[in-house]
C-alpha positions in Angstrom: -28.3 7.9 -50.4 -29.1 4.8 -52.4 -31.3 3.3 -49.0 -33.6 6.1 -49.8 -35.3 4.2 -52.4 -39.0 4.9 -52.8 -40.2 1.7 -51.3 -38.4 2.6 -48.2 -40.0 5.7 -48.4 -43.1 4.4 -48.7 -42.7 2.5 -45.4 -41.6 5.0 -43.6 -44.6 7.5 -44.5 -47.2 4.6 -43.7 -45.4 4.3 -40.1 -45.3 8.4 -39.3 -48.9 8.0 -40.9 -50.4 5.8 -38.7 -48.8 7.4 -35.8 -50.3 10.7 -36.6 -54.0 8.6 -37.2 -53.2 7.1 -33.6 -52.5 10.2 -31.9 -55.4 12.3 -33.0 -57.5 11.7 -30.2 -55.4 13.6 -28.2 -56.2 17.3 -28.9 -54.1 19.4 -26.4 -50.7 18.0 -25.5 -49.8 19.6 -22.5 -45.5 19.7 -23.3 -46.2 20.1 -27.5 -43.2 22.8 -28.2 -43.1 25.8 -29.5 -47.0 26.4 -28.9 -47.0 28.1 -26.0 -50.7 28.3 -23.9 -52.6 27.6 -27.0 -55.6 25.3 -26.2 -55.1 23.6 -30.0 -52.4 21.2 -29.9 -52.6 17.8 -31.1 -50.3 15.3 -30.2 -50.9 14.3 -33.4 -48.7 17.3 -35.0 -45.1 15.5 -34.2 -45.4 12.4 -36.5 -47.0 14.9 -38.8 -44.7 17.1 -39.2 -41.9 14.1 -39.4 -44.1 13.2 -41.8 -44.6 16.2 -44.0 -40.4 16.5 -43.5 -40.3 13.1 -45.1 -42.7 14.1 -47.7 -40.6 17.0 -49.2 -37.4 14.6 -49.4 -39.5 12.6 -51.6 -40.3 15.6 -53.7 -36.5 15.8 -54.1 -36.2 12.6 -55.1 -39.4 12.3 -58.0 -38.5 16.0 -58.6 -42.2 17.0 -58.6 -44.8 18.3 -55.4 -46.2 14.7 -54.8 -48.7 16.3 -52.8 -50.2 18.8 -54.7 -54.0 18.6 -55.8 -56.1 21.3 -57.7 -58.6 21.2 -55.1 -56.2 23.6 -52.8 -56.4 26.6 -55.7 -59.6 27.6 -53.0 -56.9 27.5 -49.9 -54.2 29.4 -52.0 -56.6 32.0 -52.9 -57.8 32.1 -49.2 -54.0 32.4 -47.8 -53.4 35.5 -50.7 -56.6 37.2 -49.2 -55.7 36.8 -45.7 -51.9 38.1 -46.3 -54.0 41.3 -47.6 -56.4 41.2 -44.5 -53.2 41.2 -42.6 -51.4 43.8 -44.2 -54.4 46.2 -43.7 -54.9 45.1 -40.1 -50.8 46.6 -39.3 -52.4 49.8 -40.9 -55.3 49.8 -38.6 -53.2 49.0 -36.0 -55.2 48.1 -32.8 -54.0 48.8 -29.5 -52.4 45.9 -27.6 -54.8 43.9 -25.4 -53.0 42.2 -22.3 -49.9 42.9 -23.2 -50.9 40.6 -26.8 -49.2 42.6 -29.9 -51.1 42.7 -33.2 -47.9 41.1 -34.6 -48.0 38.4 -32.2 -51.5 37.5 -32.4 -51.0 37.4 -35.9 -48.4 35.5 -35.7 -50.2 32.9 -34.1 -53.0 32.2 -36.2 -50.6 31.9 -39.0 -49.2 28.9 -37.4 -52.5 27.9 -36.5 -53.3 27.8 -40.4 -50.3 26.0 -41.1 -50.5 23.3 -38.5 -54.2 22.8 -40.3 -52.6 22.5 -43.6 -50.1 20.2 -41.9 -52.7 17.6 -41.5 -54.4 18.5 -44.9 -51.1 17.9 -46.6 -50.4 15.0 -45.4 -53.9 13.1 -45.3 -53.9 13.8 -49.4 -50.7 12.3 -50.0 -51.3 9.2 -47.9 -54.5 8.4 -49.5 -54.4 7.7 -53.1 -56.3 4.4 -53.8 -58.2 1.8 -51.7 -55.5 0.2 -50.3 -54.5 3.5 -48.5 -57.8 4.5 -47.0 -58.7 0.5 -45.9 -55.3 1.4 -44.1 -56.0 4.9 -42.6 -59.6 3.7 -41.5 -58.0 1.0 -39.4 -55.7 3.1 -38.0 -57.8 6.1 -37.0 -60.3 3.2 -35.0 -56.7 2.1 -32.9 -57.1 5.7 -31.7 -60.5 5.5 -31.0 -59.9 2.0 -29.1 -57.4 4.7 -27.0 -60.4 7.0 -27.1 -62.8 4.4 -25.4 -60.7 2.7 -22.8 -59.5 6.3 -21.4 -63.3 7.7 -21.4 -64.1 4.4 -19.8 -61.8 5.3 -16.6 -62.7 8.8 -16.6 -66.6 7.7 -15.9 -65.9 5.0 -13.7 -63.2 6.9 -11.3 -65.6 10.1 -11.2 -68.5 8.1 -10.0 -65.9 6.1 -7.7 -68.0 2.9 -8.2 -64.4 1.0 -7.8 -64.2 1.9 -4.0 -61.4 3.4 -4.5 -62.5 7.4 -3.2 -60.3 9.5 -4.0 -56.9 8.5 -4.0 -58.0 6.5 -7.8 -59.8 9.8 -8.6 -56.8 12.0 -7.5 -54.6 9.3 -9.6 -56.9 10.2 -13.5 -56.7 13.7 -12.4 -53.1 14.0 -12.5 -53.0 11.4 -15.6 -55.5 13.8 -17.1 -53.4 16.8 -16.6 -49.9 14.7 -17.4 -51.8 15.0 -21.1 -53.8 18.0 -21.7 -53.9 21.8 -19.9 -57.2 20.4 -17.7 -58.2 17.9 -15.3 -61.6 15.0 -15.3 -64.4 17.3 -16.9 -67.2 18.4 -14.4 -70.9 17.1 -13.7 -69.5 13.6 -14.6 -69.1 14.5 -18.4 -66.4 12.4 -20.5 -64.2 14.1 -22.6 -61.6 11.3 -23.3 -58.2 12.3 -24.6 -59.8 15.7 -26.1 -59.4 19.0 -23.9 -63.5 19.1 -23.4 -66.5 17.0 -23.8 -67.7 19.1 -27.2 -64.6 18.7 -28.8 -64.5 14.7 -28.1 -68.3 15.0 -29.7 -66.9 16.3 -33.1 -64.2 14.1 -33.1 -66.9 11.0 -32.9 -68.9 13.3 -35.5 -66.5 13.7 -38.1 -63.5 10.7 -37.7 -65.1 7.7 -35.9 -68.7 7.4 -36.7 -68.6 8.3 -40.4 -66.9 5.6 -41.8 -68.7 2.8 -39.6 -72.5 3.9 -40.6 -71.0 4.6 -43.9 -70.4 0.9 -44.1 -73.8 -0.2 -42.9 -75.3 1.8 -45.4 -73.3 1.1 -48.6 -72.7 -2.6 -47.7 -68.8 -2.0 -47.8 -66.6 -4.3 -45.8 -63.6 -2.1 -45.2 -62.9 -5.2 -42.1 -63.0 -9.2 -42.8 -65.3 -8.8 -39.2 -68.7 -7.0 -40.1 -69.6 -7.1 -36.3 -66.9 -4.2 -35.8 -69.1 -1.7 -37.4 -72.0 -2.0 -34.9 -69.4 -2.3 -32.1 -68.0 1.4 -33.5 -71.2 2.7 -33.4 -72.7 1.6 -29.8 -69.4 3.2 -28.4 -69.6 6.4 -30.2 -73.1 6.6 -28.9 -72.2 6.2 -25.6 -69.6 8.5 -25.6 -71.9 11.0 -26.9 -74.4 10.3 -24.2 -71.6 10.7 -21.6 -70.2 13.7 -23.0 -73.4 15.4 -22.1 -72.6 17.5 -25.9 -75.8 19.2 -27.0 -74.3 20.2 -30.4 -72.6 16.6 -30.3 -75.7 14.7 -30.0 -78.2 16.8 -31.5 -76.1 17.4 -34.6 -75.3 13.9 -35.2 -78.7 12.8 -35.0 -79.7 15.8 -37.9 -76.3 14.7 -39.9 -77.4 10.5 -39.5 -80.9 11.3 -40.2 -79.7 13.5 -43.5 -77.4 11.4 -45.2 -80.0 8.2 -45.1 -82.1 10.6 -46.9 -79.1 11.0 -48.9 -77.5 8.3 -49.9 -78.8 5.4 -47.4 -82.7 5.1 -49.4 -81.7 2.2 -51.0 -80.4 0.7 -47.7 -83.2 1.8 -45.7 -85.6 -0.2 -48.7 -83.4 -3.4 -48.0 -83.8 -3.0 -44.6 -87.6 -3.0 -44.3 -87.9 -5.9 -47.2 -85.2 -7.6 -44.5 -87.5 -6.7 -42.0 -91.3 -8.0 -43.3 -89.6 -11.0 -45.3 -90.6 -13.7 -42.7 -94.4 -12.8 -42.9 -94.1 -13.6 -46.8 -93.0 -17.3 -46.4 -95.0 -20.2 -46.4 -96.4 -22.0 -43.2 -94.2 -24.8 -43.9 -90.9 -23.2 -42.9 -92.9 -22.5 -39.5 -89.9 -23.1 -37.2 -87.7 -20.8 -39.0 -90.2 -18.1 -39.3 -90.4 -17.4 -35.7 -87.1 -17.7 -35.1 -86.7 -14.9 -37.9 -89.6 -12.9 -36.0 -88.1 -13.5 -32.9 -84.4 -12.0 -34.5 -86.1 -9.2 -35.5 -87.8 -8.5 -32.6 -85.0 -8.3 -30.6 -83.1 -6.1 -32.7 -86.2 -3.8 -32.4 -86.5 -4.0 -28.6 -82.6 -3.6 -28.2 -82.9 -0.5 -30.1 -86.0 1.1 -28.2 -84.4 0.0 -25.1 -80.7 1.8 -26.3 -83.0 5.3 -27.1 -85.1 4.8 -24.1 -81.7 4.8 -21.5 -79.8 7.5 -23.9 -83.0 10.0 -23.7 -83.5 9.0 -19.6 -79.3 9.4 -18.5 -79.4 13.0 -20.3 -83.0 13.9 -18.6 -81.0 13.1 -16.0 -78.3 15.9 -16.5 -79.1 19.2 -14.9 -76.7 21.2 -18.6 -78.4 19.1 -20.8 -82.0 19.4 -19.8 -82.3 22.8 -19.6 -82.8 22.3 -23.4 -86.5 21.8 -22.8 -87.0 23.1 -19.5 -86.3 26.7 -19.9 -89.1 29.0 -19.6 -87.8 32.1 -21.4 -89.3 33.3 -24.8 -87.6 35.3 -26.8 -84.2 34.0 -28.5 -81.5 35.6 -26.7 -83.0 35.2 -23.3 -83.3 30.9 -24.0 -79.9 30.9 -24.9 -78.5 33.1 -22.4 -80.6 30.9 -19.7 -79.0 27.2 -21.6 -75.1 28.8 -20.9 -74.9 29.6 -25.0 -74.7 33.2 -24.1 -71.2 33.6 -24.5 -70.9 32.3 -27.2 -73.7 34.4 -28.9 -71.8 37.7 -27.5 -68.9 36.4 -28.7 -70.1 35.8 -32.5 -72.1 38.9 -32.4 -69.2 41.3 -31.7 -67.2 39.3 -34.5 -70.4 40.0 -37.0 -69.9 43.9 -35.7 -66.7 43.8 -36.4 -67.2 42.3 -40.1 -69.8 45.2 -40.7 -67.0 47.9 -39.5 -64.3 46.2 -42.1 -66.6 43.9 -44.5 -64.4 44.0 -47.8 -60.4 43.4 -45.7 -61.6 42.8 -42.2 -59.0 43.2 -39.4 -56.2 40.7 -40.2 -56.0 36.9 -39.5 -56.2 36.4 -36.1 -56.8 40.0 -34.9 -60.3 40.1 -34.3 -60.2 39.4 -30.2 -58.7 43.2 -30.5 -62.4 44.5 -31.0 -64.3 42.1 -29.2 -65.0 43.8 -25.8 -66.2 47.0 -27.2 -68.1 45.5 -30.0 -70.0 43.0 -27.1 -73.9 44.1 -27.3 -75.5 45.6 -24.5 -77.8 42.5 -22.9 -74.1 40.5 -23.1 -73.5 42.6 -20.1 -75.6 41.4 -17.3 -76.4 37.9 -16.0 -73.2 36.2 -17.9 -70.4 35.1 -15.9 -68.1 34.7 -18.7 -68.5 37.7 -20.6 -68.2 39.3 -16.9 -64.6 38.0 -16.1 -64.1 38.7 -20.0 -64.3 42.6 -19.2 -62.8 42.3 -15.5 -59.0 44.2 -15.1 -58.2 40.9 -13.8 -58.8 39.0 -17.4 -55.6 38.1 -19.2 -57.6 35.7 -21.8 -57.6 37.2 -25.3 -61.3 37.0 -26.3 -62.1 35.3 -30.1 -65.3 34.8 -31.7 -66.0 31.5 -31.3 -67.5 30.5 -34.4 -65.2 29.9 -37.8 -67.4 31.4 -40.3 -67.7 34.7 -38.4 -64.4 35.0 -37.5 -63.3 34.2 -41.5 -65.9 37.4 -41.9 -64.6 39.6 -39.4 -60.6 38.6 -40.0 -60.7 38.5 -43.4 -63.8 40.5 -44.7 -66.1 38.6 -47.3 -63.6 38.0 -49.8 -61.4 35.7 -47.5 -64.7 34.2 -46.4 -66.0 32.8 -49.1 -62.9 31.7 -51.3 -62.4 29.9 -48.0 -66.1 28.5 -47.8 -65.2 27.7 -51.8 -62.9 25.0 -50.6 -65.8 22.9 -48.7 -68.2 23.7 -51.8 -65.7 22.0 -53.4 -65.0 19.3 -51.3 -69.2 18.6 -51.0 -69.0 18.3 -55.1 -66.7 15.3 -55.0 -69.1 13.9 -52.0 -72.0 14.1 -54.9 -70.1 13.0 -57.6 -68.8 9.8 -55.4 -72.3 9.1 -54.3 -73.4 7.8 -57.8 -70.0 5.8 -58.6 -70.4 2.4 -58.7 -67.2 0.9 -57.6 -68.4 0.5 -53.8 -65.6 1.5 -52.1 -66.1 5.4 -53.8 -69.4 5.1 -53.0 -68.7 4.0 -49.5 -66.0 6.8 -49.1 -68.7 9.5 -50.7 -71.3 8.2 -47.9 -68.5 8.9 -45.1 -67.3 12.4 -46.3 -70.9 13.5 -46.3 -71.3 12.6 -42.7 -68.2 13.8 -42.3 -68.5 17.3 -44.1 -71.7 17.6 -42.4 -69.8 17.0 -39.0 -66.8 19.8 -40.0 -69.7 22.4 -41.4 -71.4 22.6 -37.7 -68.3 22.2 -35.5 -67.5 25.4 -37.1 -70.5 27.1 -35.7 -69.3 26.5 -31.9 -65.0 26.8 -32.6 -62.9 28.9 -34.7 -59.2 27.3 -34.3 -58.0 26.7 -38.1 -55.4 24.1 -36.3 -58.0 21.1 -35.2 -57.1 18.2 -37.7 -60.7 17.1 -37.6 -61.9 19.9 -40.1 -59.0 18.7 -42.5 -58.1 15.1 -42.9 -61.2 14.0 -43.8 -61.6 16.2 -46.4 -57.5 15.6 -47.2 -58.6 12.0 -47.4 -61.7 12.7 -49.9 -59.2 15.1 -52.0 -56.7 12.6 -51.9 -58.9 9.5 -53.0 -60.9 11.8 -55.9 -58.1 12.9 -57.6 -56.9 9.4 -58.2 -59.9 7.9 -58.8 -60.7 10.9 -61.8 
C-alpha cells in the first residue's frame, strides 16, 4: 500500500474531479444504474461517487473526515428531522398510488438526498485554496464548451438550414435520446445536454455565468486570456435566448441587475469614469480621442444591437410572448393562460398538504400521495396536465414542483427551515467574502451571490434534492471559507 501516498492521492481526486466538473452538463443519463425512470440523473454521479470512494480511503489514511465542515451542522439537523418526518409518514400510512409504496417512494428521495450530498461532499473537499477553485473554474467552462457545441447542433439541425431534411434531424434525435430519456426539445428551443430547456437555464444561472461576470466585476483574472470572460457571457446569453426559459432569462436579468447593486458599484463607477474619460483630455491628443469615442461607441451600439435581436427572436416565440400578451386579470387565470398552471396546482396541493401536517409533514418524498385530492378546484378545468394527472390512464407519480413547498409539506416547518438555515448560512460567507480584500475571496463572494441567487429561484420551479447545481457551488463557497477563516 505504500503507492497510496497522499500525492498520488491527490492526483487521482483532481482527475475523478474534473471528470465530474466535465460531465455536469449532462443532467439525465439515459443508462445511469441503479436509478431506475427517475428524470434526475447526472452523468456526473459516476466520477463522483469514484470520487467520494477515493475520498474515504484517504480518511483511512490521515485518520480524520477530511471532508467535514461546520457549515453541514444545518444539513445534519435537516436529515434528523426528515428521519422523523419519515417515521411519522409509515404511521400515517398513505395508500399506494400506481402501484408506488410509501416505502418505495421513500426510498427514493433518500437516494435523491444522498446523490445531492454526493456532489456537496465532494465540491468542499476539492476546493480548499485558490489554486483549487482556478482549477474547478476551468474545468466546469470544458463542460460548458460540451454545452455550446451540442446546443449549437440542436438549433441548426431543427431549423434544417444544413439541407440535410431529416435524415440529419432524425440523426440528433437519436444522439439526443442515446443520452438523456427525451429527444430535440419542441418549438425550436435548445436544451443542450440537460433533459429540458429550464433546466439548461439554471445551469447557465448558477455554474457558467457566475464566475465570468464575477470576473468583470471584481477585476479577477482567474484566465491569463481576459477575452474569455466576454466570450462566456455572449454564449450563455444566447443559450438563454434559445432556450426560450422565462424563469431562465427573467431571473438572470433580476439576479445580474442585483448583485451590481451588490457588490459591482464600484465597477459600475470605473466603468462610467472609463466611459466619459476621452471628453476630459485636451484637444491636442485629438487623434486618439476619437478613436477612444469611436471604441466606446461601438461597444454601446454592439450592446443595443445584442438587446435589440434578444428582445425581437423571443417576441418572436409564440411560449414566450404570451408573457405580455395575455388578456386575463386576475392571478390564477394569467398564469393558467402562460402554461404555469400546473405548476401552481401542483405547489398549492403541497401547501394543503403542509397545513394538514405543518409540525412532521408526511415523510420525505411522500407528498405526491396527497397531491390529487389536495389539487384546488379551478386546477380542474382547462389544464391539460393536471387532466392526464387525474386520468385512470396516469402512471406518473405527481410531486409539488417547487423545493421550498415540498420541504414544507414533506417535512413540516421544522425540516423546512433548518434546511433553509443551510443557504442562510451559506449567504453569510457570500457577505463576509464581499468585503475581503484579497481579490480572489472577493471575486469568489461576487460568484456565489449570483450563484445563491441562481439556486434560491430554481427552487421555486423544481423540487429534486439530487440536481448538483443547488450544491457544488455552495460546496465550493464552504470549501474555500473554511480555509480561508
Amino acid at each position: 500500500m505504500g503507492w497510496l501516498n497522499s500525492e498520488r492521492f491527490h492526483q487521482v481526486e483532481r482527475i475523478l474531479w474534473a471528470a465530474v466538473l466535465v460531465a455536469l452538463p449532462v443532467t439525465t443519463f439515459r443508462y445511469m444504474p441503479l436509478m431506475g425512470d427517475a428524470q434526475v440523473k447526472p452523468l456526473s454521479l459516476i466520477p463522483a461517487v469514484l470520487l467520494l470512494f477515493v475520498m474515504v480511503l484517504r480518511c483511512f489514511q490521515k485518520r480524520r473526515i477530511v471532508f467535514w465542515s461546520g457549515s453541514l451542522q444545518p444539513l445534519v439537523l435537516f436529515i434528523l428531522v426528515a428521519m422523523i418526518s419519515t417515521a411519522v409518514g409509515f404511521y400515517l400510512a398513505p395508500i399506494k398510488l400506481y402501484s408506488t409504496m410509501y416505502g418505495a417512494r421513500v426510498l427514493r428521495a433518500w437516494v435523491s438526498l444522498g446523490v445531492g450530498l454526493v456532489f456537496l461532499i465532494d465540491s468542499i473537499h476539492m476546493n480548499r485554496n485558490e489554486t483549487d477553485l482556478i482549477f474547478s473554474i476551468k474545468w466546469i467552462y470544458v463542460g460548458f464548451v460540451a454545452e455550446i457545441v451540442w446546443s449549437l447542433m440542436q438549433q441548426i439541425l431543427s431549423l434544417h438550414v444544413l439541407n440535410s431534411g431529416l435524415v440529419m434531424y432524425t440523426l440528433m434525435e437519436n444522439l439526443q435520446r442515446f443520452l438523456t430519456n427525451t429527444g430535440l426539445p419542441p418549438n425550436h428551443r435548445v436544451s443542450g445536454l440537460a433533459l429540458e430547456p429550464s433546466w439548461l437555464a439554471a445551469q447557465i444561472l448558477t455554474l457558467y455565468l457566475p464566475w465570468a461576470v464575477a470576473s468583470l466585476i471584481k477585476r479577477y483574472a482567474w484566465s491569463k486570456h481576459r477575452w474569455i470572460n466576454f466570450a462566456i457571457i455572449a454564449g450563455c446569453a444566447y443559450l438563454l435566448v434559445y432556450s426560450y426559459s422565462r424563469s431562465g432569462i427573467f431571473s438572470a436579468i433580476g439576479v445580474i441587475f442585483i448583485t451590481l447593486i451588490i457588490a459591482g458599484w464600484d465597477g459600475i463607477q470605473q466603468v462610467w469614469k472609463w466611459m466619459i474619460a476621452p471628453f476630459k483630455k485636451k484637444i491636442e491628443h485629438a487623434s486618439r480621442i476619437l478613436l477612444a469615442i469611436f471604441l466606446r461607441i461601438t461597444i454601446i451600439v454592439a450592446i443595443l444591437a445584442g438587446l435589440a435581436g434578444g428582445i425581437y427572436i423571443l417576441s418572436r416565440n409564440s411560449y414566450f410572448a404570451k408573457v405580455w400578451q395575455s388578456n386575463k386579470t386576475t392571478p390564477v387565470a394569467y398564469l393558467v393562460d402562460i402554461s404555469a398552471g400546473p405548476r401552481l396546482a401542483y405547489a398549492w396541493a403541497g401547501w394543503t398538504i403542509f397545513t394538514q401536517h405543518p409540525l412532521t409533514g408526511v415523510g420525505l418524498g411522500a407528498a405526491g400521495f396527497s397531491i390529487q385530492k389536495s389539487l384546488p378546484d379551478w386546477a380542474h378545468f382547462n389544464i391539460d396536465e393536471i387532466a392526464q394527472l387525474i386520468s385512470p390512464d396516469n402512471t406518473l407519480f405527481p410531486n409539488t414542483k417547487n423545493l421550498y413547498i415540498r420541504l414544507l409539506s414533506e417535512t413540516g416547518i421544522i425540516g423546512f427551515w433548518t434546511f433553509i438555515t443551510f443557504y442562510l448560512l451559506s449567504m453569510g460567507k457570500i457577505l463576509g467574502l464581499l468585503r475581503s480584500k484579497p481579490k480572489y475571496l472577493a471575486f469568489l463572494g461576487t460568484a456565489s451571490l449570483i450563484a445563491w441567487m441562481g439556486i434560491v429561484v430554481f427552487g421555486i420551479s423544481q423540487d429534486s434534492l439530487a440536481m448538483p447545481i443547488i450544491w457544488l457551488p455552495l460546496g465550493i463557497l464552504i470549501g474555500m471559507t473554511d480555509n480561508s477563516t
